[in-house]
C-alpha positions as CSV (number, residue, x, y, z in Angstrom):
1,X,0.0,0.0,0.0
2,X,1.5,3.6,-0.7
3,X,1.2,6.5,1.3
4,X,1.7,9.7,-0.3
5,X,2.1,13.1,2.4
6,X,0.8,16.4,1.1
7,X,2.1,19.3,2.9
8,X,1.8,22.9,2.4
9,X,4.0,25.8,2.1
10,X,4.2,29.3,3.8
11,X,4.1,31.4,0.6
12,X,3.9,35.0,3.3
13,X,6.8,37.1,2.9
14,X,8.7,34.4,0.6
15,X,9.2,37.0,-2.1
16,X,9.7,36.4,-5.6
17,X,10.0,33.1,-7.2
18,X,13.4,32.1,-8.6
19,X,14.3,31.0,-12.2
20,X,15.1,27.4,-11.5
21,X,11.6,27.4,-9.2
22,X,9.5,29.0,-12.6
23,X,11.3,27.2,-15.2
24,X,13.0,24.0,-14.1
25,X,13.7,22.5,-17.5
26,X,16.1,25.6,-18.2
27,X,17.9,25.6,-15.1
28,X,18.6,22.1,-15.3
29,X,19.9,22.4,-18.9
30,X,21.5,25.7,-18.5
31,X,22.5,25.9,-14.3
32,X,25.7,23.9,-14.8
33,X,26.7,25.7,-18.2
34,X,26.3,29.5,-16.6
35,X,28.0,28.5,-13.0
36,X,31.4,26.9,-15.1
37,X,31.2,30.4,-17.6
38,X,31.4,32.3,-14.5
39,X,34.1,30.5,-13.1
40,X,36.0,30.7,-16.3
41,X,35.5,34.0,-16.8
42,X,36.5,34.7,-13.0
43,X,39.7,32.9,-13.4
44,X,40.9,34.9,-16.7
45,X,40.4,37.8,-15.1
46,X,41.9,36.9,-12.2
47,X,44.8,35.6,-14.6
48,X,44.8,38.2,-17.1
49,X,44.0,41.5,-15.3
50,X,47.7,41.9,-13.9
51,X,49.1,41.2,-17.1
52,X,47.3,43.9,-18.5
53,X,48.2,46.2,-15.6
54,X,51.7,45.4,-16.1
55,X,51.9,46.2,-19.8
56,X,49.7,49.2,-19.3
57,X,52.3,50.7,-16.7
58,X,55.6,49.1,-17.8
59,X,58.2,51.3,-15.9
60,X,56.2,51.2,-12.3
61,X,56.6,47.9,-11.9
62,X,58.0,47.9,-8.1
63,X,55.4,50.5,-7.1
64,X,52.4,49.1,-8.7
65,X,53.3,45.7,-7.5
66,X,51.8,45.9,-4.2
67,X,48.3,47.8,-5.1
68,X,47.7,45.4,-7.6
69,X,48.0,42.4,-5.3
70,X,45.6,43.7,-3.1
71,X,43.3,44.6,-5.7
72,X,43.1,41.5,-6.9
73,X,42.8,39.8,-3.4
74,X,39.6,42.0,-3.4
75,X,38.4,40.9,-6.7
76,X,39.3,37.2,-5.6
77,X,37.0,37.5,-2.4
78,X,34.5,39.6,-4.4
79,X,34.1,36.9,-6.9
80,X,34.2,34.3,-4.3
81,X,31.0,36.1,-2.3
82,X,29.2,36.6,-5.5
83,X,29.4,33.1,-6.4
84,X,27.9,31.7,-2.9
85,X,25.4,34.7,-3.3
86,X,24.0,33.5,-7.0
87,X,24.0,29.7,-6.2
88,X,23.6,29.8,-2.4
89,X,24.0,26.1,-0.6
90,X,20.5,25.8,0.5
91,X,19.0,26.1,-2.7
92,X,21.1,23.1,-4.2
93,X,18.9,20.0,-4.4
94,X,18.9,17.9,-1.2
95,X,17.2,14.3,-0.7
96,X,14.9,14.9,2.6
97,X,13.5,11.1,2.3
98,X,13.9,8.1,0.7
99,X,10.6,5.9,0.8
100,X,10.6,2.3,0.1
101,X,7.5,0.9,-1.5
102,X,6.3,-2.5,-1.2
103,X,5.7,-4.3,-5.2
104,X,2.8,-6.3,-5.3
């Protein structure tokens, strides 16, 4: 015999919906694609922007050295907190039961 539990949801002050919530199909297809671009694109800036400071501003290298390491420890942290703020942990899929039914 199967039992199936129908609970509701508190919509109050949930705010609006999000896109994998609307249109799951899409951020099933697309969720993986868009989180590796953005972590591509993060690490060639990370990679690339010095280089481009440094052939921007050829003869201050020594003096330009240290402002440009901490400016891209900011960007690095920046990136990192943006990341966990577009695909916080909580919304990943979780399994909250697994029900075994009895085949007749």
């Amino acid at each position: 015999m199967s039992r199936i539990t129908i609970t509701e949801e508190d919509t109050k002050g949930a705010g609006p919906r999000r896109l994998s919530a609307r249109h799951p199909v899409l951020s099933y297809v697309f969720g993986d694609m868009v989180r590796g671009f953005y972590i591509v694109g993060c690490l060639a800036l990370d990679l690339f922007g010095p280089l481009q400071v440094r052939e921007s501003f050829p003869t201050l290298g020594g003096i330009v050295f240290i402002p440009v390491v901490a400016g891209i420890g900011g960007l690095v942290y920046g990136q990192y907190r943006l990341y966990h703020r577009l695909w916080p942990a909580a919304s990943r899929r979780r399994v909250l039961e697994v029900v075994e039914r009895e085949t007749r």
